[in-house]
N, C-alpha and C positions, 0 to 999 in steps of 0.2 A: 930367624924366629927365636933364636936361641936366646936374644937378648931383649924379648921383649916382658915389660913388667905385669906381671899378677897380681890381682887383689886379694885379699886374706877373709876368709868368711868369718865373722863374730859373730857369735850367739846374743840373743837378746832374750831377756827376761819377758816375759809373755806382761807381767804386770806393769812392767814400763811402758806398757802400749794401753791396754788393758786395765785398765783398775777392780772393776766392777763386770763379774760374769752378764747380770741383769740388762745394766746400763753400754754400756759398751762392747764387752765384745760378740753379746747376741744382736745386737743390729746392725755391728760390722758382718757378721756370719749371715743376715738374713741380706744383706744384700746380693744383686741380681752377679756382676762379676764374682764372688767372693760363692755363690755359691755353684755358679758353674764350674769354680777350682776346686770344690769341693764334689764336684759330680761328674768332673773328667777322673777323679781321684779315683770316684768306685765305679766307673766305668755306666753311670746311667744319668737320665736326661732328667732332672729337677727342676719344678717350679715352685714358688712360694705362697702358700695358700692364707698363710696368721703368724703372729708372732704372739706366743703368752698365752697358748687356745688351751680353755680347760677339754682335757681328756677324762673321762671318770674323776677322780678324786682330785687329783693332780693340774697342772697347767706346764704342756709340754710348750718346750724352750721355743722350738721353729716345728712348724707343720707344714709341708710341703707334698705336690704332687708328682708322683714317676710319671713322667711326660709319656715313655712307653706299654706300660700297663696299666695307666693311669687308677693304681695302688696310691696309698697313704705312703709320705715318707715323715718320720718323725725323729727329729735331731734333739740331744740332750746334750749340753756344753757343761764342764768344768774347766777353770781357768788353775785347776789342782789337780791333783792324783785321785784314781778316780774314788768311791767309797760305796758303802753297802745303801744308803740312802738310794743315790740316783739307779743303782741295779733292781729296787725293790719298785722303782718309779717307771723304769723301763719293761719288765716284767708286768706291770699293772697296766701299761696303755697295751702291750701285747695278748694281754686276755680280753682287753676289751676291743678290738680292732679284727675284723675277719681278715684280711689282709694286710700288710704294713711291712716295712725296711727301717727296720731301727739301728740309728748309727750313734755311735756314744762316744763325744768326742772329748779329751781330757789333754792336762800338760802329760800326765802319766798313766800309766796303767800298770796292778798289780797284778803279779803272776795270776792271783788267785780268778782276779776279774776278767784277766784275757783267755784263762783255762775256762770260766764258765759261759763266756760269749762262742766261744769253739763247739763246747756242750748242749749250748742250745742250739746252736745251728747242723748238732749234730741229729737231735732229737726230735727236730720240728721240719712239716714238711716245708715243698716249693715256697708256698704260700706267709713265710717269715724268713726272714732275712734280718740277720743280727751283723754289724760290722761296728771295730773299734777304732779309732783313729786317734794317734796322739800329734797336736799340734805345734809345730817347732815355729821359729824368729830366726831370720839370721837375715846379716847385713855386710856390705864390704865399705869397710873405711867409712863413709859422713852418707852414704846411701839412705834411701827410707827400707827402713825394716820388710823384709816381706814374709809370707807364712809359705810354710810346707806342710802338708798333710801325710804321714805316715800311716800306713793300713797294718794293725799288729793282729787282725781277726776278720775273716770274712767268711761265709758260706761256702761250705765242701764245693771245689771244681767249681769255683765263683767265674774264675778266668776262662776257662774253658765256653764256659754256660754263654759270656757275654759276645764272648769268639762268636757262638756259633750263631749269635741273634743276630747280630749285626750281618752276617751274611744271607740270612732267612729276611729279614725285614724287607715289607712290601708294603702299600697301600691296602692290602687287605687285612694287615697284622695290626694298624695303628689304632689309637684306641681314639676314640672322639675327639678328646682335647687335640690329639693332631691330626686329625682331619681335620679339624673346623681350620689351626692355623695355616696348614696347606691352601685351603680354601682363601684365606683372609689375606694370602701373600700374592697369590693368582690374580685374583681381583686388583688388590695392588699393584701389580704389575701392568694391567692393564689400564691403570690408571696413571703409572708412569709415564706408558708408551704416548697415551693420550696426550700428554702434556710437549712432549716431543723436547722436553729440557736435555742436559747435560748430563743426564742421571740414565740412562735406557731400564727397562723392564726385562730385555733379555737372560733373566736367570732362571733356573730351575727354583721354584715354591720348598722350603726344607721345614720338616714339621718342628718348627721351635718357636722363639717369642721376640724373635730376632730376625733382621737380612740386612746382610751391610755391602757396601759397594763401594768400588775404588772412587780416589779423589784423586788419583795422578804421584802417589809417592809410595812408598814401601812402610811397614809404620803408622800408617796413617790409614781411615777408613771411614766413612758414612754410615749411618745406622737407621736403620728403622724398628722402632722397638713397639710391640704390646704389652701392656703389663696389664694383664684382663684381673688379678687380685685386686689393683690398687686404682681401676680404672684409668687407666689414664694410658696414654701414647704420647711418645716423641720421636722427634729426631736429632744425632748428637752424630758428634767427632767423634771419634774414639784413637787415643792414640798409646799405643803397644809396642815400645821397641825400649830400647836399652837408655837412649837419648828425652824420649817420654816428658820427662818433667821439664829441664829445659825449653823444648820446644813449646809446653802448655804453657811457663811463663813468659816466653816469647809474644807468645798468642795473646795474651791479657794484656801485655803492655799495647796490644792495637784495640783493647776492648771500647774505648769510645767510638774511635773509628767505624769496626764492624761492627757496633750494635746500632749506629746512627746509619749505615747502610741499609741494614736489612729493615731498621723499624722496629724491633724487640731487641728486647733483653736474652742472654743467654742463664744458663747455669753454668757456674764453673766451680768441676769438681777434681780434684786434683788427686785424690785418692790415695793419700800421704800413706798407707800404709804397706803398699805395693808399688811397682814399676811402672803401670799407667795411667792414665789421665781421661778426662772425658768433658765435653764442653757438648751442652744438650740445650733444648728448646720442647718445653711440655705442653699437654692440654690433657685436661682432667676433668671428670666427671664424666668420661663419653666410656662405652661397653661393649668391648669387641668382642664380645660373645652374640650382641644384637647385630644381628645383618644386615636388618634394617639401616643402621645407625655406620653400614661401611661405606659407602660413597660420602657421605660428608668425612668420614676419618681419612679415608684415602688421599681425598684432595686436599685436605691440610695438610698431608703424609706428604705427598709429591710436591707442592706445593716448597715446603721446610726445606726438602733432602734438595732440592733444584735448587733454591737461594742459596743453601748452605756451599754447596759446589762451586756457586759463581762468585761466593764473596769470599772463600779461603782458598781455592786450587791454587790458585796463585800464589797467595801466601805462605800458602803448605810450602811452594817447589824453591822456593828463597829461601827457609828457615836453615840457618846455621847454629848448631849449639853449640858451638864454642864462642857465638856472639853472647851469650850470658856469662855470665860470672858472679857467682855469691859462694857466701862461705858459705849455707847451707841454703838447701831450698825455701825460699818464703822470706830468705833473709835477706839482709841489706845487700845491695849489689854492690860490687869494687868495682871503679873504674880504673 
Protein backbone atom coordinates (compact mmCIF):
# COMPACT_ATOMS: atom_id res chain seq x y z
CA UNK A 1 0.00 0.00 0.00
CA UNK A 2 2.94 1.99 0.64
CA UNK A 3 3.31 2.73 -3.08
CA UNK A 4 0.13 3.52 -3.96
CA UNK A 5 -0.73 7.15 -5.64
CA UNK A 6 -2.83 9.94 -3.94
CA UNK A 7 -4.71 12.72 -5.41
CA UNK A 8 -4.12 16.17 -4.21
CA UNK A 9 -7.27 18.26 -3.11
CA UNK A 10 -7.52 21.86 -4.89
CA UNK A 11 -9.67 24.52 -3.85
CA UNK A 12 -11.85 25.99 -6.28
CA UNK A 13 -13.17 29.38 -6.31
CA UNK A 14 -16.93 29.21 -5.57
CA UNK A 15 -17.27 31.92 -8.62
CA UNK A 16 -15.64 29.66 -11.19
CA UNK A 17 -18.77 27.43 -10.76
CA UNK A 18 -21.07 29.94 -9.77
CA UNK A 19 -21.30 33.31 -11.35
CA UNK A 20 -24.44 34.65 -10.13
CA UNK A 21 -25.97 33.94 -6.28
CA UNK A 22 -29.56 34.43 -8.17
CA UNK A 23 -29.03 32.66 -11.41
CA UNK A 24 -27.02 29.88 -10.65
CA UNK A 25 -25.98 28.73 -7.50
CA UNK A 26 -29.57 29.11 -5.94
CA UNK A 27 -31.12 26.55 -8.36
CA UNK A 28 -28.06 24.51 -8.06
CA UNK A 29 -28.84 24.58 -4.07
CA UNK A 30 -32.72 24.16 -4.55
CA UNK A 31 -32.10 21.02 -6.23
CA UNK A 32 -33.53 17.65 -4.72
CA UNK A 33 -29.63 15.85 -4.38
CA UNK A 34 -27.81 19.02 -3.49
CA UNK A 35 -30.33 19.71 -0.84
CA UNK A 36 -30.36 16.37 0.75
CA UNK A 37 -26.26 17.23 1.14
CA UNK A 38 -27.26 20.00 2.62
CA UNK A 39 -29.68 18.32 5.12
CA UNK A 40 -27.63 15.26 5.98
CA UNK A 41 -25.23 18.43 6.74
CA UNK A 42 -27.80 19.55 9.71
CA UNK A 43 -28.90 16.36 10.41
CA UNK A 44 -32.81 16.94 9.23
CA UNK A 45 -35.10 15.87 6.49
CA UNK A 46 -35.87 18.86 3.84
CA UNK A 47 -38.18 19.34 1.06
CA UNK A 48 -38.49 22.06 -1.23
CA UNK A 49 -41.61 24.09 -1.18
CA UNK A 50 -40.52 27.79 -3.71
CA UNK A 51 -37.67 29.32 -4.86
CA UNK A 52 -37.82 33.44 -4.67
CA UNK A 53 -41.08 33.14 -2.14
CA UNK A 54 -41.72 36.63 -0.88
CA UNK A 55 -41.67 36.45 2.88
CA UNK A 56 -42.91 39.86 4.46
CA UNK A 57 -40.86 42.48 2.81
CA UNK A 58 -38.22 40.39 1.43
CA UNK A 59 -38.01 37.26 -1.06
CA UNK A 60 -36.23 34.33 0.65
CA UNK A 61 -33.62 32.63 -1.50
CA UNK A 62 -35.11 28.64 -1.05
CA UNK A 63 -38.23 27.96 1.23
CA UNK A 64 -38.39 24.48 2.18
CA UNK A 65 -40.21 22.08 4.51
CA UNK A 66 -38.67 19.89 7.68
CA UNK A 67 -40.06 16.77 6.58
CA UNK A 68 -39.97 15.93 10.56
CA UNK A 69 -41.84 18.75 12.17
CA UNK A 70 -43.12 19.62 9.09
CA UNK A 71 -41.72 23.54 10.30
CA UNK A 72 -40.67 26.15 7.73
CA UNK A 73 -36.99 25.87 6.60
CA UNK A 74 -35.78 29.01 4.99
CA UNK A 75 -32.28 29.14 3.33
CA UNK A 76 -30.44 32.60 2.48
CA UNK A 77 -27.11 32.08 0.11
CA UNK A 78 -24.19 34.36 -0.41
CA UNK A 79 -21.76 33.40 -3.01
CA UNK A 80 -19.47 36.17 -0.50
CA UNK A 81 -18.76 36.86 3.18
CA UNK A 82 -21.60 37.19 4.77
CA UNK A 83 -22.96 41.03 5.66
CA UNK A 84 -25.49 42.98 7.71
CA UNK A 85 -28.01 43.19 4.79
CA UNK A 86 -28.76 39.37 4.57
CA UNK A 87 -28.64 39.23 8.78
CA UNK A 88 -31.40 42.14 8.80
CA UNK A 89 -33.36 39.77 6.04
CA UNK A 90 -32.95 36.87 8.14
CA UNK A 91 -34.16 38.41 11.41
CA UNK A 92 -37.22 39.88 9.38
CA UNK A 93 -38.59 36.26 7.92
CA UNK A 94 -37.83 35.08 11.81
CA UNK A 95 -40.38 37.60 13.25
CA UNK A 96 -42.54 36.84 10.77
CA UNK A 97 -42.78 32.98 10.85
CA UNK A 98 -44.10 31.26 14.22
CA UNK A 99 -41.98 28.43 13.65
CA UNK A 100 -38.76 28.26 11.11
CA UNK A 101 -34.94 26.86 10.89
CA UNK A 102 -33.08 29.58 9.22
CA UNK A 103 -29.75 28.48 7.84
CA UNK A 104 -27.41 31.13 6.24
CA UNK A 105 -25.22 29.95 4.04
CA UNK A 106 -22.12 32.17 2.73
CA UNK A 107 -18.36 31.58 1.17
CA UNK A 108 -17.54 33.25 4.60
CA UNK A 109 -18.56 34.18 7.78
CA UNK A 110 -17.46 37.04 10.05
CA UNK A 111 -16.63 36.63 13.63
CA UNK A 112 -19.07 39.16 14.29
CA UNK A 113 -22.13 37.17 12.30
CA UNK A 114 -21.26 33.72 13.70
CA UNK A 115 -21.03 35.44 17.37
CA UNK A 116 -24.59 36.68 16.59
CA UNK A 117 -26.13 33.36 15.02
CA UNK A 118 -24.92 31.56 18.55
CA UNK A 119 -26.71 34.63 20.33
CA UNK A 120 -29.82 34.13 18.76
CA UNK A 121 -29.90 30.55 19.29
CA UNK A 122 -28.92 31.38 22.53
CA UNK A 123 -32.03 33.61 23.29
CA UNK A 124 -34.77 32.06 21.40
CA UNK A 125 -36.73 29.14 22.18
CA UNK A 126 -37.22 25.32 20.57
CA UNK A 127 -39.29 26.87 18.18
CA UNK A 128 -36.01 28.83 16.02
CA UNK A 129 -33.33 27.39 14.96
CA UNK A 130 -30.56 29.51 13.44
CA UNK A 131 -27.46 27.64 11.70
CA UNK A 132 -24.55 29.02 9.65
CA UNK A 133 -22.92 27.13 7.00
CA UNK A 134 -19.99 28.23 5.02
CA UNK A 135 -19.67 26.53 1.58
CA UNK A 136 -16.31 25.14 0.18
CA UNK A 137 -15.15 23.57 -3.70
CA UNK A 138 -12.63 21.30 -3.97
CA UNK A 139 -11.41 18.98 -6.51
CA UNK A 140 -8.60 16.33 -7.17
CA UNK A 141 -6.64 16.91 -10.41
CA UNK A 142 -9.30 17.32 -13.90
CA UNK A 143 -12.30 15.81 -11.33
CA UNK A 144 -15.83 17.91 -11.44
CA UNK A 145 -15.62 20.23 -8.53
CA UNK A 146 -17.80 19.07 -5.60
CA UNK A 147 -19.25 21.18 -2.43
CA UNK A 148 -18.85 20.65 1.32
CA UNK A 149 -20.93 22.28 3.60
CA UNK A 150 -19.15 23.38 6.93
CA UNK A 151 -21.63 24.08 10.00
CA UNK A 152 -19.65 27.30 11.93
CA UNK A 153 -23.22 27.78 14.27
CA UNK A 154 -25.91 25.73 15.20
CA UNK A 155 -28.37 25.59 18.03
CA UNK A 156 -27.28 24.75 21.85
CA UNK A 157 -26.95 20.71 22.02
CA UNK A 158 -28.03 20.70 18.33
CA UNK A 159 -26.24 17.12 18.14
CA UNK A 160 -27.53 15.78 21.12
CA UNK A 161 -31.34 17.06 20.36
CA UNK A 162 -30.98 15.12 16.80
CA UNK A 163 -29.32 11.83 18.65
CA UNK A 164 -32.04 11.62 20.58
CA UNK A 165 -35.12 12.02 17.91
CA UNK A 166 -33.85 9.81 15.75
CA UNK A 167 -34.15 7.07 18.47
CA UNK A 168 -37.75 8.47 19.61
CA UNK A 169 -39.11 8.42 15.99
CA UNK A 170 -42.14 6.50 15.42
CA UNK A 171 -45.34 6.53 13.35
CA UNK A 172 -46.92 8.46 15.85
CA UNK A 173 -44.27 11.31 15.93
CA UNK A 174 -44.39 12.07 12.02
CA UNK A 175 -45.95 14.78 10.95
CA UNK A 176 -48.47 14.48 7.89
CA UNK A 177 -46.32 15.23 5.14
CA UNK A 178 -44.76 11.82 6.28
CA UNK A 179 -47.44 9.93 6.71
CA UNK A 180 -49.19 10.66 3.58
CA UNK A 181 -45.50 9.52 1.83
CA UNK A 182 -45.50 6.24 4.01
CA UNK A 183 -48.75 5.89 2.87
CA UNK A 184 -47.96 6.66 -0.95
CA UNK A 185 -44.97 4.05 -0.92
CA UNK A 186 -47.11 1.25 0.73
CA UNK A 187 -49.53 1.52 -1.94
CA UNK A 188 -46.72 1.53 -4.28
CA UNK A 189 -45.53 -1.36 -3.25
CA UNK A 190 -48.31 -3.01 -3.81
CA UNK A 191 -48.43 -1.99 -6.92
CA UNK A 192 -45.08 -3.31 -7.56
CA UNK A 193 -45.83 -6.77 -6.28
CA UNK A 194 -48.98 -6.56 -8.61
CA UNK A 195 -46.93 -6.28 -11.52
CA UNK A 196 -44.80 -9.28 -10.51
CA UNK A 197 -41.72 -7.48 -12.74
CA UNK A 198 -37.93 -7.68 -11.82
CA UNK A 199 -38.50 -4.80 -9.40
CA UNK A 200 -40.39 -6.67 -5.95
CA UNK A 201 -42.30 -4.37 -3.48
CA UNK A 202 -40.70 -6.19 -0.64
CA UNK A 203 -39.38 -2.99 1.23
CA UNK A 204 -40.27 -1.31 4.22
CA UNK A 205 -42.43 2.42 3.16
CA UNK A 206 -39.53 5.27 4.57
CA UNK A 207 -41.24 8.70 5.19
CA UNK A 208 -39.22 10.71 2.30
CA UNK A 209 -39.88 11.56 -1.32
CA UNK A 210 -37.84 8.85 -2.54
CA UNK A 211 -37.44 4.60 -2.68
CA UNK A 212 -34.69 3.33 -4.61
CA UNK A 213 -33.99 -0.33 -5.35
CA UNK A 214 -31.23 -2.48 -6.41
CA UNK A 215 -30.38 -3.04 -10.21
CA UNK A 216 -27.85 -5.75 -9.64
CA UNK A 217 -24.48 -3.66 -9.19
CA UNK A 218 -23.00 -1.51 -6.17
CA UNK A 219 -23.14 2.16 -7.43
CA UNK A 220 -25.89 1.85 -9.08
CA UNK A 221 -29.70 2.12 -8.09
CA UNK A 222 -33.49 2.66 -9.22
CA UNK A 223 -35.51 5.28 -7.93
CA UNK A 224 -38.72 6.11 -7.37
CA UNK A 225 -39.21 9.80 -6.89
CA UNK A 226 -42.29 12.31 -5.81
CA UNK A 227 -41.77 15.56 -6.07
CA UNK A 228 -45.34 16.73 -4.62
CA UNK A 229 -43.83 20.80 -4.95
CA UNK A 230 -43.31 20.50 -8.52
CA UNK A 231 -46.01 18.01 -9.46
CA UNK A 232 -44.69 15.60 -11.13
CA UNK A 233 -43.06 11.93 -10.48
CA UNK A 234 -40.29 9.79 -12.13
CA UNK A 235 -38.33 7.07 -12.38
CA UNK A 236 -34.45 7.46 -12.86
CA UNK A 237 -30.97 5.58 -12.49
CA UNK A 238 -29.05 7.00 -10.00
CA UNK A 239 -25.60 6.38 -10.12
CA UNK A 240 -23.25 7.29 -6.94
CA UNK A 241 -19.74 5.98 -6.73
CA UNK A 242 -16.29 7.25 -7.49
CA UNK A 243 -16.38 5.83 -11.18
CA UNK A 244 -20.21 7.79 -11.65
CA UNK A 245 -19.30 9.95 -14.72
CA UNK A 246 -17.66 7.46 -16.74
CA UNK A 247 -20.14 4.92 -16.57
CA UNK A 248 -23.13 7.83 -17.20
CA UNK A 249 -21.07 8.46 -20.46
CA UNK A 250 -20.81 5.07 -21.21
CA UNK A 251 -24.57 4.82 -20.90
CA UNK A 252 -25.29 7.80 -23.44
CA UNK A 253 -23.29 6.38 -25.94
CA UNK A 254 -26.16 3.44 -25.94
CA UNK A 255 -28.78 6.36 -25.71
CA UNK A 256 -30.34 5.39 -29.30
CA UNK A 257 -30.42 1.95 -28.41
CA UNK A 258 -32.12 2.14 -25.02
CA UNK A 259 -34.47 4.91 -25.78
CA UNK A 260 -35.61 2.83 -29.14
CA UNK A 261 -36.15 -0.10 -26.59
CA UNK A 262 -38.14 1.29 -24.20
CA UNK A 263 -40.27 3.82 -26.54
CA UNK A 264 -39.31 7.21 -24.56
CA UNK A 265 -36.83 9.47 -24.19
CA UNK A 266 -34.81 9.73 -21.14
CA UNK A 267 -33.22 12.74 -19.12
CA UNK A 268 -29.76 12.81 -18.89
CA UNK A 269 -28.29 14.57 -16.09
CA UNK A 270 -25.01 14.39 -15.48
CA UNK A 271 -24.61 16.70 -12.58
CA UNK A 272 -21.13 18.16 -13.46
CA UNK A 273 -20.82 19.79 -10.28
CA UNK A 274 -20.69 16.63 -7.96
CA UNK A 275 -19.59 12.92 -8.27
CA UNK A 276 -22.93 11.65 -9.50
CA UNK A 277 -25.11 11.21 -12.29
CA UNK A 278 -28.75 10.40 -12.95
CA UNK A 279 -30.68 9.38 -16.14
CA UNK A 280 -34.60 9.72 -15.33
CA UNK A 281 -37.98 9.50 -17.17
CA UNK A 282 -40.78 12.18 -15.86
CA UNK A 283 -44.56 12.71 -15.78
CA UNK A 284 -45.93 15.92 -14.78
CA UNK A 285 -48.89 17.60 -13.95
CA UNK A 286 -50.07 14.62 -11.77
CA UNK A 287 -50.40 15.30 -7.46
CA UNK A 288 -49.31 13.03 -5.09
CA UNK A 289 -50.93 14.61 -2.33
CA UNK A 290 -54.36 13.38 -4.33
CA UNK A 291 -54.95 9.78 -3.45
CA UNK A 292 -57.26 9.63 -5.69
CA UNK A 293 -54.90 10.30 -8.41
CA UNK A 294 -52.30 7.21 -6.95
CA UNK A 295 -53.27 4.19 -8.77
CA UNK A 296 -52.69 5.79 -12.05
CA UNK A 297 -49.18 7.23 -10.52
CA UNK A 298 -48.24 3.86 -9.26
CA UNK A 299 -48.83 1.97 -12.48
CA UNK A 300 -46.78 4.43 -14.37
CA UNK A 301 -44.33 4.16 -11.26
CA UNK A 302 -44.02 0.25 -11.67
CA UNK A 303 -44.53 0.24 -14.97
CA UNK A 304 -40.92 2.78 -15.52
CA UNK A 305 -38.91 1.27 -12.53
CA UNK A 306 -39.60 -2.56 -14.40
CA UNK A 307 -38.65 -1.46 -18.02
CA UNK A 308 -35.96 0.47 -16.60
CA UNK A 309 -34.46 -2.94 -14.75
CA UNK A 310 -34.94 -4.87 -17.95
CA UNK A 311 -33.33 -2.69 -20.37
CA UNK A 312 -29.99 -1.55 -18.29
CA UNK A 313 -29.25 -4.52 -15.56
CA UNK A 314 -27.51 -5.94 -18.05
CA UNK A 315 -25.80 -3.13 -19.16
CA UNK A 316 -25.15 -1.88 -15.64
CA UNK A 317 -23.17 -5.44 -14.91
CA UNK A 318 -20.66 -4.94 -18.27
CA UNK A 319 -19.96 -1.21 -17.64
CA UNK A 320 -16.07 -0.86 -17.43
CA UNK A 321 -14.71 2.74 -16.83
CA UNK A 322 -11.57 2.36 -17.92
CA UNK A 323 -13.48 1.61 -21.48
CA UNK A 324 -13.84 5.52 -21.52
CA UNK A 325 -11.14 7.72 -22.01
CA UNK A 326 -11.30 11.73 -22.37
CA UNK A 327 -9.30 14.43 -21.33
CA UNK A 328 -12.04 15.70 -19.40
CA UNK A 329 -15.54 14.76 -18.96
CA UNK A 330 -18.06 15.79 -21.85
CA UNK A 331 -14.93 16.09 -23.88
CA UNK A 332 -13.54 14.67 -27.02
CA UNK A 333 -12.68 10.96 -26.39
CA UNK A 334 -8.91 9.61 -27.18
CA UNK A 335 -8.84 6.58 -28.71
Amino acid sequence: MSGAQLGRLERVELRDIWATEASDFTPWLARDENLRLLGETLGIDIELEAQEKSVGPFRADILCKDLGSDNWVLIENQLERTDHLHLGQLLTYASGLEAVTIVWVAARFTEEHRSTLDWLNKITNDTFRFFGLEVELWKIGQSPAAPKFNVVSKPNNWSRSVARAAREIDDTALSDVRLLQIDYWTAFHEALDKQAGPVAGARKPQPQSWMSYAVGRAGFSLGAVMKRWRQRIQAELYISCPEAKPFFYLLREQRDELEAELGYGFEWEELPEGQDSRIFVARDGVDPDDRAQWPSQHEWLACRINELHRVLAKRIRELRSEDWTTTEFGGIRED
